[in-house]
Structure formats: structure tokens, C-alpha cells
LOGULUM-587954 format. One record per residue: residue in one letter; x, y, z of N, C-alpha, C in turn. Coordinates in steps of 0.02 Angstrom, whole numbers, plus 50000, padded with zeros to 5 digits. Each point is the difference from the previous one (the first is absolute). Example, Ala and Ser with C-alpha at 12.3 -4.5 7.8 and 13.67 -1.06 7.14 Angstrom:
2
NODE  A  50660  49716  50390  49955  50059  50000  50045  50060  50000
NODE  S  49982  50053  49964  50042  50059  50003  49961  50055  50037
This chain:
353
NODE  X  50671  54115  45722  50049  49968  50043  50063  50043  50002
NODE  X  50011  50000  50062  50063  50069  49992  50063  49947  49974
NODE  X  50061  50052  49988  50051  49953  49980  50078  50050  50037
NODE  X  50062  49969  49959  50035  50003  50068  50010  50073  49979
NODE  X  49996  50053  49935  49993  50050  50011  49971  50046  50044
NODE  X  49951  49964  50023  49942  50064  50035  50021  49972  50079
NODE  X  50030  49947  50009  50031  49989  50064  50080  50054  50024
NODE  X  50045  49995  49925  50051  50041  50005  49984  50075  50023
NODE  X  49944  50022  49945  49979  50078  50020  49974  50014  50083
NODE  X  49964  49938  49996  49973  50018  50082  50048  49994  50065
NODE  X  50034  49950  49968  50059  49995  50066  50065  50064  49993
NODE  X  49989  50022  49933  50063  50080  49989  50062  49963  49975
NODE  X  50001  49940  49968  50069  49958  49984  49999  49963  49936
NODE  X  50041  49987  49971  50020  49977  49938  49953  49918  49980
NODE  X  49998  49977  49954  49977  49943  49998  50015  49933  50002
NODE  X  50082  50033  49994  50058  49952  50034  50027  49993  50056
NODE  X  49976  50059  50059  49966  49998  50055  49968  49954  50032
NODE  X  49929  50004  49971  49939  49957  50018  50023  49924  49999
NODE  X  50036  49983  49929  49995  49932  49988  50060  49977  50056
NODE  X  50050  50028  50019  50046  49981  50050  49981  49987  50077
NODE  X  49941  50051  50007  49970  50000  50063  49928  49960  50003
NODE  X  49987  49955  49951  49952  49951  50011  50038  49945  49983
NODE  X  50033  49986  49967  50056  49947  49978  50045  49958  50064
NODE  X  50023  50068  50050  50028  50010  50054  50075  49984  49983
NODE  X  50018  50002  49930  50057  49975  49979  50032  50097  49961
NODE  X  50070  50006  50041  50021  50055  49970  50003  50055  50070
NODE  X  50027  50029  49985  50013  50077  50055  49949  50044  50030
NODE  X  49934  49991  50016  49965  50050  50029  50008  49999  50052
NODE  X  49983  50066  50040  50006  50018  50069  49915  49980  50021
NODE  X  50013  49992  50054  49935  49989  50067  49958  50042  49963
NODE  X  50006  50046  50012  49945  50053  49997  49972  50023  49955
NODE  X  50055  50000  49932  49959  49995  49920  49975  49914  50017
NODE  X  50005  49941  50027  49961  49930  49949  49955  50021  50053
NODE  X  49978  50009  50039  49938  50047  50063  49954  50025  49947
NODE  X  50039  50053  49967  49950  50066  49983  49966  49977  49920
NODE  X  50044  49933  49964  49973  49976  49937  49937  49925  50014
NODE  X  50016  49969  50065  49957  49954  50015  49937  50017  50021
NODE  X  50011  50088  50025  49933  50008  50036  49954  50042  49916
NODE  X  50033  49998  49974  50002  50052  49943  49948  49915  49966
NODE  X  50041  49965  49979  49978  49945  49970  49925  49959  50028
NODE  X  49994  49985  50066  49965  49988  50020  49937  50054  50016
NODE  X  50005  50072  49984  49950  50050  50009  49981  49983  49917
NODE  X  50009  49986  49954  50005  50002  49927  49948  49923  49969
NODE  X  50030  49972  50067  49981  49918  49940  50023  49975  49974
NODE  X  50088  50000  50012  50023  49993  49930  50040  49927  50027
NODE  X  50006  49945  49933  50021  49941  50017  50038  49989  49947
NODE  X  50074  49981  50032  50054  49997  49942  49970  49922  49941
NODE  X  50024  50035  49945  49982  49938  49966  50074  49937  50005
NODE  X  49951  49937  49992  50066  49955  49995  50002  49995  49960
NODE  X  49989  50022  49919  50023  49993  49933  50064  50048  49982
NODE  X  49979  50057  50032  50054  50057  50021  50063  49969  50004
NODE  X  49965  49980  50085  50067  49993  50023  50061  49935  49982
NODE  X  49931  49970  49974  50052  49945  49970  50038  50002  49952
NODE  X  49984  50056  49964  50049  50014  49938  50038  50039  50026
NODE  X  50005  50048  50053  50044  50074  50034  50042  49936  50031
NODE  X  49980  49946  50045  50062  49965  50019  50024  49935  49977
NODE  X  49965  49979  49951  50036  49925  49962  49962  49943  50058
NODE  X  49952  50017  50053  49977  49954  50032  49917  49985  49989
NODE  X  49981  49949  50010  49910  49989  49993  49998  49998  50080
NODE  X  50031  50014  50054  49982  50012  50066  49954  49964  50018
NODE  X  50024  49913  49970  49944  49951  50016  50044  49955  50023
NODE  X  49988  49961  50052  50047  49935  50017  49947  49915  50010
NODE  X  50028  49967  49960  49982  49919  50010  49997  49978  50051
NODE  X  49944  49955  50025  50004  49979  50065  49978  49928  49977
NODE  X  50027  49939  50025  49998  49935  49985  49991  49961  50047
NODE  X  49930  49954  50013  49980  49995  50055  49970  49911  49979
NODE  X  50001  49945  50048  49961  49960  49976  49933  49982  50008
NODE  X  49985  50038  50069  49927  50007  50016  49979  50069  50015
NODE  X  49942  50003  49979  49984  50073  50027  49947  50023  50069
NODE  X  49954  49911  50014  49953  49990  50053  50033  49987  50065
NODE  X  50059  50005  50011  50010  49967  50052  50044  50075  50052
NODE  X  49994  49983  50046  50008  50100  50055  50076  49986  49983
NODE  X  50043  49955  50006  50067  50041  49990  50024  50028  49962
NODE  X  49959  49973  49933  50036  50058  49926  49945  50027  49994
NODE  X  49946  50013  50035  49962  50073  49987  50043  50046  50054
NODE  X  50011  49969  50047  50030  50049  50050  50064  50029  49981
NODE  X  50045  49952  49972  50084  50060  49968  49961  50027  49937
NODE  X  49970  49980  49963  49980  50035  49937  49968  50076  50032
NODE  X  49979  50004  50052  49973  50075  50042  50042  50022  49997
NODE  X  50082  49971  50042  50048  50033  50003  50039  50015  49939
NODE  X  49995  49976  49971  50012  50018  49911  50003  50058  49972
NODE  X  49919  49996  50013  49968  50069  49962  49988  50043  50052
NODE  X  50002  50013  50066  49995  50061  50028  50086  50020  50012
NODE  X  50059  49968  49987  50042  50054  49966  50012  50012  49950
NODE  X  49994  49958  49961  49988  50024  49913  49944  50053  49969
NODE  X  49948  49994  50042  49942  50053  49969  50020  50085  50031
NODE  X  50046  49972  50064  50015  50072  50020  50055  50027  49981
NODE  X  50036  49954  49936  50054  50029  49960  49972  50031  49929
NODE  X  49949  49992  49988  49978  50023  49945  49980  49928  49941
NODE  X  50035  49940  50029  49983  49920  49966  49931  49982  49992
NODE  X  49999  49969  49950  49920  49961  50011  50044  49907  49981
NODE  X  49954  49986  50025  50032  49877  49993  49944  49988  49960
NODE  X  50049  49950  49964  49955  49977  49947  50008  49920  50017
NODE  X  49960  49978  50028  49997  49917  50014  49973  49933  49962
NODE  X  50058  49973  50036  49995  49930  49948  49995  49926  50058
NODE  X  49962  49960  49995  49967  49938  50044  50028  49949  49943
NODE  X  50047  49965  50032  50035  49943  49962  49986  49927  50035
NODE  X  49977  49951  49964  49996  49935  50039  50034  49959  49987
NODE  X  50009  49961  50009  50062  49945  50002  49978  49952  49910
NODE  X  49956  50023  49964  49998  49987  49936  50059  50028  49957
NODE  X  50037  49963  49979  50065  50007  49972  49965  50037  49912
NODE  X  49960  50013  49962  49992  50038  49958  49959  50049  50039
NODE  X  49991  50027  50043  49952  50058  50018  50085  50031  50034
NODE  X  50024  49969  50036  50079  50036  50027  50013  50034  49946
NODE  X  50023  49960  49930  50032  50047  49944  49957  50026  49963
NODE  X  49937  50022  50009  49965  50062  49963  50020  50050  50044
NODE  X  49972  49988  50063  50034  50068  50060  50067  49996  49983
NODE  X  50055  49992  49984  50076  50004  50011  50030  50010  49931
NODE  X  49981  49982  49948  50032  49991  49941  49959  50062  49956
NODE  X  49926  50020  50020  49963  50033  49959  49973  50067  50044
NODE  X  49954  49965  50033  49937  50053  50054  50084  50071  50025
NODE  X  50028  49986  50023  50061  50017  50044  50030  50056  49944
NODE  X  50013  49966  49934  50028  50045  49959  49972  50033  49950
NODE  X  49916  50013  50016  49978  50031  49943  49991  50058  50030
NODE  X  49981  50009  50065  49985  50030  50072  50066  50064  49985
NODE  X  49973  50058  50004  50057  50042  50020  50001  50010  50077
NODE  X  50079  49973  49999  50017  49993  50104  50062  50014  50026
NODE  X  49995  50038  50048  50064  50040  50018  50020  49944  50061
NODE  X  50000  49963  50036  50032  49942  50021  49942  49964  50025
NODE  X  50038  49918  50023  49927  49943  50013  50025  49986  50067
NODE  X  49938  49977  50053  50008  49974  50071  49962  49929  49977
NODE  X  50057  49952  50042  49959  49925  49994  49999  49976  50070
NODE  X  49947  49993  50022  49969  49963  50044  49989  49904  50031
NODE  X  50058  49994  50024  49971  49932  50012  50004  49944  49968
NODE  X  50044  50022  49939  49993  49955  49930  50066  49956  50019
NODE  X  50006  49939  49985  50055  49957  49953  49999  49999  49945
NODE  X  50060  50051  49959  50021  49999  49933  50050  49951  49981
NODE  X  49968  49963  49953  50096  49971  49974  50028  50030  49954
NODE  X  50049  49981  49958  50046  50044  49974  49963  50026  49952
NODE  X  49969  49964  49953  49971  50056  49942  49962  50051  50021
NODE  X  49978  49982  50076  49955  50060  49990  50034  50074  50042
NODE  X  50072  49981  50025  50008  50038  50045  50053  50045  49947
NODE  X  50019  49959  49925  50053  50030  49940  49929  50054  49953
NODE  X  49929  49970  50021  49957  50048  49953  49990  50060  50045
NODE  X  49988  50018  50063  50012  50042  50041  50058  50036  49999
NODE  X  50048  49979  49987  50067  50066  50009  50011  50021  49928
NODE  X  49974  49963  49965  49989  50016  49912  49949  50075  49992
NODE  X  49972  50001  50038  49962  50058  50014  50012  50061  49997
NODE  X  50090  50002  50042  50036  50046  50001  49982  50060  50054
NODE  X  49949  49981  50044  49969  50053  50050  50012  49963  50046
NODE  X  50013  50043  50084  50016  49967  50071  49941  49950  49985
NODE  X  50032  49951  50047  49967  49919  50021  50013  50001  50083
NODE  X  49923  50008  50029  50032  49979  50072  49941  49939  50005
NODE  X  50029  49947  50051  49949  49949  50019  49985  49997  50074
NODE  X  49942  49978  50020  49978  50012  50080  49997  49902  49992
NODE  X  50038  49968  50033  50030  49943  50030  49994  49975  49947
NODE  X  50000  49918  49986  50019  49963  49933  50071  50028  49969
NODE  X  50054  49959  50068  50059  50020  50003  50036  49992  49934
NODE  X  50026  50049  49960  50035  50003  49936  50056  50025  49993
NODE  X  50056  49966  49970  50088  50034  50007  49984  50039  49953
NODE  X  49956  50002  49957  50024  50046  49921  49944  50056  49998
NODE  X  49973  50025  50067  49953  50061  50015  50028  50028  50069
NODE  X  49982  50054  49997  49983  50030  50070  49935  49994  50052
NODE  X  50024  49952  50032  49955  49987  50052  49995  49998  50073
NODE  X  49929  50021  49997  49982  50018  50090  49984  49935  50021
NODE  X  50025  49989  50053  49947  49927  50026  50011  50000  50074
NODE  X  49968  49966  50048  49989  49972  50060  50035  49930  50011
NODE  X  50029  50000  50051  50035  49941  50000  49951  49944  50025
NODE  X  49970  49956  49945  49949  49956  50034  50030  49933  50034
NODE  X  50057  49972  49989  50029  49978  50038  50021  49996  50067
NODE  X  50010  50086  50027  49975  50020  50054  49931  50012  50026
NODE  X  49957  50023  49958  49950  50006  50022  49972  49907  50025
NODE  X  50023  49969  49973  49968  49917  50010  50024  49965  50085
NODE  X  50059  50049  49983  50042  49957  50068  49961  50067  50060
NODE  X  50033  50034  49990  49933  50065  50053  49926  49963  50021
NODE  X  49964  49997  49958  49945  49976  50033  50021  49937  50036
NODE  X  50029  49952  49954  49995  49923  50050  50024  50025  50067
NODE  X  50075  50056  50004  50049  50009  50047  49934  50005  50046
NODE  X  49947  50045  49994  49947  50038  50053  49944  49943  50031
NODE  X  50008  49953  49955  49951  49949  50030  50029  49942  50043
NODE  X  50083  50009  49968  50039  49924  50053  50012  50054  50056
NODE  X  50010  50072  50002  50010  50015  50071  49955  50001  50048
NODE  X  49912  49971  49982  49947  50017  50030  50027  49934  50049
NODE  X  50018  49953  49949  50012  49929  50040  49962  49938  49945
NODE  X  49974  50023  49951  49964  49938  49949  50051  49970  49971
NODE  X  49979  49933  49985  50035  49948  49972  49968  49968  49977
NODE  X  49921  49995  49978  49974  49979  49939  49988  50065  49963
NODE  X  50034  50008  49934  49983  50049  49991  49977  49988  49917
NODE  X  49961  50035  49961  49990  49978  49928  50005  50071  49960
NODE  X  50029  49995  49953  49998  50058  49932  49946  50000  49959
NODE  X  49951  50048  49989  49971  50016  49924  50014  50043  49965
NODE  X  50026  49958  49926  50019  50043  49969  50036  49952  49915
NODE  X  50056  50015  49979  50006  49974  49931  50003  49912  50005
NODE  X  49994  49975  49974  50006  49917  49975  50078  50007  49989
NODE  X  49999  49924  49978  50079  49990  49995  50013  50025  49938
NODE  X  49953  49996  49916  50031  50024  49945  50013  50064  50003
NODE  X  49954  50038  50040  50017  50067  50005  50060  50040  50051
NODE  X  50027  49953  50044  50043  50015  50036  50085  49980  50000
NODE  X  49984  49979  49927  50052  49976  49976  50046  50046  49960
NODE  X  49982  50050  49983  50031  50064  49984  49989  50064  50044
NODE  X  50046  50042  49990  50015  50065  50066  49935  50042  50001
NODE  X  49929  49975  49974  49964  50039  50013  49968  50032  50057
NODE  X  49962  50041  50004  49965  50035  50081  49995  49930  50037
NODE  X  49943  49973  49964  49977  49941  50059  50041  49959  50015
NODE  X  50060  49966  49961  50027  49964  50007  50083  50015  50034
NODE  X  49991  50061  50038  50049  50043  50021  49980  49965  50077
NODE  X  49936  50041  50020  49960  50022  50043  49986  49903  50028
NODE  X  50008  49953  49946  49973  49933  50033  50086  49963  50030
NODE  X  50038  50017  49968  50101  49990  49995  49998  50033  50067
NODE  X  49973  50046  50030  50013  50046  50055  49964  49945  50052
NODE  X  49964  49992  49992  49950  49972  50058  50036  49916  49997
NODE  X  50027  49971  49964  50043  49934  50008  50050  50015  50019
NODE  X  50037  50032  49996  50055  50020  50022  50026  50000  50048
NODE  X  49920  50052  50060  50033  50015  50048  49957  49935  50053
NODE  X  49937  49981  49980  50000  49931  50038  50069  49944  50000
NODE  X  50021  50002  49955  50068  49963  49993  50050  50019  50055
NODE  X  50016  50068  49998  50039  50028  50058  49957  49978  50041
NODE  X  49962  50003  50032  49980  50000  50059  49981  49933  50015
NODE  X  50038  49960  49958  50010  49916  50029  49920  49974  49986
NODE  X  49941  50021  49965  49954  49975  49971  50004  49956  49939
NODE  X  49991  49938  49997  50013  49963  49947  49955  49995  49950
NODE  X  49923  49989  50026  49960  50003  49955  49953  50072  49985
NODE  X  49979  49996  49942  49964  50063  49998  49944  49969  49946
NODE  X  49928  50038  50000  49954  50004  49947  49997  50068  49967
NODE  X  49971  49988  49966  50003  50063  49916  49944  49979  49966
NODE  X  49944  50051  50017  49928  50001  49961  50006  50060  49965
NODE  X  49985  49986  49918  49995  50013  49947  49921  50061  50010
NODE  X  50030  50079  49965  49924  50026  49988  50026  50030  49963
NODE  X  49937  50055  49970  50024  50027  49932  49997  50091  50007
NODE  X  50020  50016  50067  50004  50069  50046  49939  50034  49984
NODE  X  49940  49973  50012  49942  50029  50025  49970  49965  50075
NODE  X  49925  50058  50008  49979  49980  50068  49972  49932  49991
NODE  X  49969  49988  49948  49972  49940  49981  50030  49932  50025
NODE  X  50079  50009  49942  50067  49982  50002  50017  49979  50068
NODE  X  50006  50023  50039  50038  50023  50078  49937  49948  50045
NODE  X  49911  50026  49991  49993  49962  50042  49998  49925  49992
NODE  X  49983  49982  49924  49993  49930  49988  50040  49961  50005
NODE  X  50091  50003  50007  50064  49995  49997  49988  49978  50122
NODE  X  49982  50079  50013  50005  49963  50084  49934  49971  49987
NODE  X  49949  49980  49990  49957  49949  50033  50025  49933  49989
NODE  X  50031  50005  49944  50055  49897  50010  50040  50013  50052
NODE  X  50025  50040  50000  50051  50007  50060  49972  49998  50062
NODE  X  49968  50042  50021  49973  49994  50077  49956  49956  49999
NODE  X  49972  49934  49954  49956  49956  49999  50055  49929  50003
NODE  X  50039  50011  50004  50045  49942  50000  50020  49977  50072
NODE  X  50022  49931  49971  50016  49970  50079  50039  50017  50049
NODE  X  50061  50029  49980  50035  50041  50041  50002  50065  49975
NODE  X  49971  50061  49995  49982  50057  50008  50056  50026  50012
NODE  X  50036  50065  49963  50025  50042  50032  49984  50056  50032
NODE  X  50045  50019  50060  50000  50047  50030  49995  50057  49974
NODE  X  50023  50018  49941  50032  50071  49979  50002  49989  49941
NODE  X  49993  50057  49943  49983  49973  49924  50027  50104  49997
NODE  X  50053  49972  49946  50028  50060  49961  49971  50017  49930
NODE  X  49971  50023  49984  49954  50004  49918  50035  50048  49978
NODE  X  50035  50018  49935  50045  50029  49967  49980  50050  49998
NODE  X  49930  50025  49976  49951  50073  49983  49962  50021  50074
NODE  X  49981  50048  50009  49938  50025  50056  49945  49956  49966
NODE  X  49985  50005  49939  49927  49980  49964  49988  49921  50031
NODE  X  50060  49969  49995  49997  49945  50005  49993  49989  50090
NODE  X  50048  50037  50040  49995  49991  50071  49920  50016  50019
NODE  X  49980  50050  49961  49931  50040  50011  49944  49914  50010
NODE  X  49990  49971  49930  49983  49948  49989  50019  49940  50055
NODE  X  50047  49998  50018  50002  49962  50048  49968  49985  50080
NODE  X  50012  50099  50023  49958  50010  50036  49915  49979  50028
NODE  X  49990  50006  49901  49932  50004  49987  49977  49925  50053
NODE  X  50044  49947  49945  49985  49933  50004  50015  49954  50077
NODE  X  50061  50039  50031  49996  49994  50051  49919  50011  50065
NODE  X  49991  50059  49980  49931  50012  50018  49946  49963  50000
NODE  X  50001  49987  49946  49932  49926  49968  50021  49956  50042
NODE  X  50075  49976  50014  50007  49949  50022  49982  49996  50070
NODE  X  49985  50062  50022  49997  50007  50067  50056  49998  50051
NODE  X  50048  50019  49969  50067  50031  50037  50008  50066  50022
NODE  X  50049  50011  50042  50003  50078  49997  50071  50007  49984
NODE  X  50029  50057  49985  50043  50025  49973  50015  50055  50050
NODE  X  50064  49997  50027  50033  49951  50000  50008  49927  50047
NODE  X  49940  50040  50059  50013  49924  50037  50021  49926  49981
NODE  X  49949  49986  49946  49997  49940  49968  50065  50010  49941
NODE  X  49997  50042  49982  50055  49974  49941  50035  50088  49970
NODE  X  50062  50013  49987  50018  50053  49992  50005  50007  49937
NODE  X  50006  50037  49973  49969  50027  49902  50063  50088  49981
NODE  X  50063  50006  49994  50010  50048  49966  49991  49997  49922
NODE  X  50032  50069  49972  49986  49996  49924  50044  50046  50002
NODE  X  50009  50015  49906  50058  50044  49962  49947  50035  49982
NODE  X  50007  50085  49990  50008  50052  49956  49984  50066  50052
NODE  X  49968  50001  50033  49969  50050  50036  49919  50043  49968
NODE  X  49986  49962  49976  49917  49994  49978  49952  50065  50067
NODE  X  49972  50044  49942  49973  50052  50052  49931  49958  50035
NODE  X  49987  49934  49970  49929  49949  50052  50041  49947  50052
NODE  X  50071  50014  49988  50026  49969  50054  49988  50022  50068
NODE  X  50017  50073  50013  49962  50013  50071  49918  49983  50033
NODE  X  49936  49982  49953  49940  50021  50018  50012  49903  50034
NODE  X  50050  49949  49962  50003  49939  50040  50048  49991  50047
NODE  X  50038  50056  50015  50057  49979  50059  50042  49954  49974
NODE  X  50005  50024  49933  50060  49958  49969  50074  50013  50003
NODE  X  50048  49952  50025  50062  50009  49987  50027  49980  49932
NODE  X  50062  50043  49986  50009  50007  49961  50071  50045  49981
NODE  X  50034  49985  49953  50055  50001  50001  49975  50074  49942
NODE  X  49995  50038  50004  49987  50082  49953  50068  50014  49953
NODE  X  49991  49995  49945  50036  50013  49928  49995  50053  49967
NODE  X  49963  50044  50034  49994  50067  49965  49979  50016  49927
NODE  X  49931  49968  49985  49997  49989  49927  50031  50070  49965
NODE  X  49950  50046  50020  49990  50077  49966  50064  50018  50003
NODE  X  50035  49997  50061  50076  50044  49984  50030  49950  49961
NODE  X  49995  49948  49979  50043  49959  49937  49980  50030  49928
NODE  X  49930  50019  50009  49997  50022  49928  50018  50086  50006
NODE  X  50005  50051  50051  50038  50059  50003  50059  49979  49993
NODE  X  50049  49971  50006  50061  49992  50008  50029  49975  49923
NODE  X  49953  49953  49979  49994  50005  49926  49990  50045  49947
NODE  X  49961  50041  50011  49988  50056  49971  50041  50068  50004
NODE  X  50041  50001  50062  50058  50042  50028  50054  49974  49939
NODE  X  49998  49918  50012  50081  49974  49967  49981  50035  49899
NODE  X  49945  49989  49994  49994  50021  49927  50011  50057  49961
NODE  X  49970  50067  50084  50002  50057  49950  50073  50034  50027
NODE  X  50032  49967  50030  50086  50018  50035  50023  49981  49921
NODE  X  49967  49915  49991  50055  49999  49918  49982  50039  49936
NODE  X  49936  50021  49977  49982  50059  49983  50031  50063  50008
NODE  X  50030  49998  50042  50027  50066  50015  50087  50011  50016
NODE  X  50014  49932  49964  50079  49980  49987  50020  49967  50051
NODE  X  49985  49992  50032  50036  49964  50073  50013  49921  49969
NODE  X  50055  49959  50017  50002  49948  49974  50017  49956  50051
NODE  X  49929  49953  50047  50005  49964  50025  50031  49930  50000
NODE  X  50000  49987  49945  50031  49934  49954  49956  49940  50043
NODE  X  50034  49936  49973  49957  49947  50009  50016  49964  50039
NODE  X  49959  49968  50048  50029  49966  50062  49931  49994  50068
NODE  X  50001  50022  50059  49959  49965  50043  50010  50059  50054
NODE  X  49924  50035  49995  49968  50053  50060  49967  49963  50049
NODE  X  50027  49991  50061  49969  49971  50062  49938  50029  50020
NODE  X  49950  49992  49987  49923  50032  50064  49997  49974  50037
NODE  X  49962  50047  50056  50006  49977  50068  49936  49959  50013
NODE  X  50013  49969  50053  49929  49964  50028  50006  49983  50073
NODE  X  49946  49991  50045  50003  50008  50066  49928  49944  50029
NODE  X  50021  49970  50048  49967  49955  50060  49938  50022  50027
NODE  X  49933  50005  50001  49946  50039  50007  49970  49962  50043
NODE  X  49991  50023  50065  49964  49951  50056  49919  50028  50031
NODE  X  49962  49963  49950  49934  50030  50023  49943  49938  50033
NODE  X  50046  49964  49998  49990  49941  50061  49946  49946  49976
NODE  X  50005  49979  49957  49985  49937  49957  50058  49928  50015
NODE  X  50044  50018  50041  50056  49952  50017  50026  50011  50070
NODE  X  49992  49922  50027  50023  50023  50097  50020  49921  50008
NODE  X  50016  49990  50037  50033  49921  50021  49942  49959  49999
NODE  X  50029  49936  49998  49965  49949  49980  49958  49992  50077
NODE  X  49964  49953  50006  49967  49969  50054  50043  49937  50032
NODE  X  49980  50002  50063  50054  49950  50040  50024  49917  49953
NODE  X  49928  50014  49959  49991  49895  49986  50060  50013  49939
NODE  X  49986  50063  49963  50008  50008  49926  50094  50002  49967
NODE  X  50023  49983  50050  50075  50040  50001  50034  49948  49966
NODE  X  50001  49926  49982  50030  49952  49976  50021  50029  49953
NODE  X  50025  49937  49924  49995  50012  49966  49955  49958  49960
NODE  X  49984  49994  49923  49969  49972  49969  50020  49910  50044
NODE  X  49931  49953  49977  49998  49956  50016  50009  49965  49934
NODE  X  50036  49931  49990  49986  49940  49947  50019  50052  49907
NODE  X  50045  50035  50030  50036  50036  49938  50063  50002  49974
NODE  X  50023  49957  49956  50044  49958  49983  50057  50079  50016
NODE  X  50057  49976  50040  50071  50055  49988  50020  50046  49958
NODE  X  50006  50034  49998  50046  50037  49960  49989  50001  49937
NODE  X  49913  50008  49971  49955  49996  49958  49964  50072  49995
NODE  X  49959  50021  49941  49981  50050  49996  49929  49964  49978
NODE  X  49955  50009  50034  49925  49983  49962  49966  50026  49957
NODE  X  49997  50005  49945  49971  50041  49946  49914  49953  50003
NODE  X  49957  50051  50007  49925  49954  50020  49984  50056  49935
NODE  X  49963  49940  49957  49970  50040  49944  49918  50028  50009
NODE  X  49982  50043  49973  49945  50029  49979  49941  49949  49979
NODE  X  49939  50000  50038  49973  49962  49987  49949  50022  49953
């Protein structure tokens, strides 16, 4: 196995050379890190990370903290993760946390700190305080991708907007029965995603002089999504238009709509949140969140603080945008009312059967 000697000789340069011009950290010119990469790669030669972890005080590994790992939006930023981290020279070392309060503090109190890790990305999580004081105890950058936190640096999407955006796109079609899938009331009772995204969608029926609204409960799968609309579009007054928090879930709806023998959108209009790459093959609308560039943008914010930059702690806006692939169009002449025999200025929470 060659080593970085026989790379130095071949490229004509020192060995403090080489390590600067694969490192990419330090003073080389173009044309020597050219003439040592082609040198390196004619050779075989692969820097060690034991090396280098002792040459720079780093394990050139970063934490990634995730609560699911099956589901496309945190496989999809976790892509974006690691295809700029792997092209920094990083490898992620991942951790799947569930809402089991002793499995949280083995990942946080133990798994986290036995781990040699040059900073952690958290995904999606609600931390409370102990766990967000065992994280900066760490002493390595902390950035979080939404699971809005004053005492981290975090990226997030404004799902509040994103909630009122979609409803905004379905009251301008002209609907006025309209229904949400997405968090329950215990879950929407704190600033989480879903319960951002369900605050958004009451909100702006409220503005728009709608008094009553329904709110079917799923658990953001397709499964989730369609079993959630078949009560819904099986009910006595039916809505027009159904906002489902996830694609997975709008996806599912679609499905069930179908069975039901509706069409979409004639019969009933269906957007969704994330921008899901099986959202196009259904002509799904959809409000696109940019999973992957949340987790590049994460991975940008980490190795900037790695590299001294001091973002400090507070709230990175991501973008998100209105996606019209025509799963949503105005109601039908009969359909334009509003709900029938639905008590005022009420929110219907219809449980899971």
C-alpha cells in the first residue's frame, strides 16, 4: 500500500505538501494540489483517518440525530447530509431516537459521548431542556433542522406559513368545505411541525370568515393519509378539498379517493407538504420544502463552524414554494357552500377509528 511518502516523491514535493493538498487546508497552489492528487490517485493512496485525526485534533465524523429513518423526508435530508459531508472528507455516524424517554438518554447522555464527533445535526426532534444542556455539554457545533430551539442553531421552514400557503391555495380555488390531515389536538398543542402546519390551516379559514373546520388525525404515512380521507370523503357532508400535512399522506388520500370512485380533482382537491420525488408520478400538489437542501444547508452550517465561523444561536429561515401539478382546481357548481349542520366557530377533531 503506497503511503504519503511515495505520493510526495512522485508528485516532486514535501510531505507537508501532500498533506496540505489533500487536507485542502493550508497554502498550495492549483497546480502543485493538481500534480499531488493526480500523483495520489495514480498510487492508491488513501489518507488515513487515524492520521489525520491525530495531525488535526478531529475524528472528521459528525452526529446525525434523527427520529425515523423509514420515512422519505429524513432519508431524503440525511442524502443531503452526507453528500456534503462525504465530499468534505466527513463520514455521519447515526443515531434513531424514539420518543422512549430512557432510549433518548442512552443516545444523549452516553451513545453521543462515547462516539468521537466533531459536531451533531438534529433532525426534526423536540428537545427539552436536559437534553438540549447534554448537547452543548458536548462542546462541538450543534445545528438543528426544525424542532424550533432558542438554545441551538437552527434551520427550519416556516410551517406556520407553510399551513396557511396551502389552505391560502385551496380558499383561492373557491372551497369552503375544506378538511386538514394531519396532527390531533395533543400533538398540536406544542410548536411542533404538525402542529404548526394544522395552527396554519385554522388560522387562515378563520381569516377567511370560515367558522367551522374538521381535523382528521393520521400518523404521516400513505396508509395514514388514506384511511384518515375514507372517513372523510365517506361522510355526510364531504369535503371539497382536504390539505394532508405530508405528500405520503396526500399520496394516500388520492389512493382512497380512487377506491371511492372520485376523481381528483374534479370530485375533490388533495394538496400536500414536502415535495416527495412520487409526488409527480400522482399529479400531486404540493407545497415543496426542499428536503435535501435542508440537510446541505445543515451540513454547510456545521463545517463553516468547524472552521471558526460563529453562527451563534437563533433561527435560519428555509425556503419553500407552492407546486401546482394539478391535484387541486375549483370546486363543482353544487360543492361551493359551506359545511352543513356544523356547530360555529368549532374545530372538529374526528378520531381514528
Amino acid at each position: 500500500m503506497a503511503g504519503i511518502d511515495d505520493v510526495a516523491h512522485a508528485a516532486g514535493v514535501s510531505t507537508a505538501t501532500v498533506s496540505r493538498a489533500l487536507s485542502g487546508r493550508g497554502p498550495v497552489s492549483t497546480a502543485t494540489r493538481d500534480r499531488v492528487l493526480a500523483a495520489a490517485d495514480r498510487l492508491g493512496y488513501v489518507v488515513s483517518a487515524a492520521a489525520s485525526s491525530l495531525a488535526t485534533g478531529r475524528a472528521r465524523a459528525v452526529g446525525v440525530v434523527v427520529p425515523f429513518l423509514d420515512r422519505w423526508f429524513f432519508s431524503t435530508v440525511l442524502a443531503g447530509i452526507s453528500d456534503a459531508l462525504v465530499r468534505e472528507g466527513y463520514d455521519i455516524t447515526l443515531y434513531s431516537v424514539s420518543a422512549d424517554p430512557a432510549e433518548r438518554r442512552r443516545v444523549f447522555d452516553d451513545h453521543l459521548r462515547r462516539r468521537r464527533i466533531d459536531a451533531v445535526i438534529t433532525v426534526a426532534l423536540e428537545l427539552d431542556a436536559e437534553e438540549s444542556a447534554s448537547l452543548r455539554g458536548l462542546g462541538v457545533p450543534i445545528v438543528a433542522i426544525a424542532g424550533p430551539n432558542p438554545l441551538l442553531t437552527t434551520l427550519t421552514v416556516d410551517d406556520l406559513a407553510v399551513g396557511r400557503a396551502a389552505t391560502d391555495h385551496l380558499l383561492g380555488l373557491g372551497h369552503h368545505r375544506l378538511a386538514h390531515i394531519g396532527a390531533d389536538a395533543a400533538t398540536a398543542a406544542g410548536s411542533t411541525v404538525p402542529g404548526l402546519r394544522r395552527r396554519g390551516f385554522l388560522e387562515q379559514l378563520a381569516a377567511a370568515g370560515i367558522a367551522d373546520a374538521v381535523v382528521e388525525p393520521a400518523d404521516f404515512t400513505i396508509e395514514g393519509g388514506s384511511a384518515a380521507a375514507t372517513r372523510l370523503l365517506t361522510a355526510e357532508h364531504r369535503p371539497t378539498a382536504l390539505f394532508a400535512a405530508s405528500d405520503e399522506m396526500a399520496i394516500g388520500a388520492i389512493l382512497a379517493a380512487r377506491e371511492l370512485g372520485l376523481r381528483v380533482p374534479d370530485d375533490v382537491s388533495i394538496i400536500g407538504v414536502d415535495g416527495h420525488e412520487l409526488g409527480r408520478w400522482f399529479s400531486l400538489t404540493t407545497i415543496d420544502q426542499f428536503a435535501r437542501g435542508q440537510g446541505a444547508r445543515a451540513a454547510e452550517a456545521v463545517l463553516a463552524a468547524l472552521d471558526g465561523s460563529e453562527p451563534g444561536r437563533g433561527l435560519g429561515t428555509l425556503p419553500f414554494e407552492v407546486v401546482d401539478r394539478g391535484s387541486t382546481a375549483a370546486p363543482g357548481p353544487r360543492a361551493r357552500g359551506p359545511f352543513e349542520g356544523t356547530p360555529a366557530a368549532s374545530v372538529t377533531d374526528r378520531s381514528r377509528e
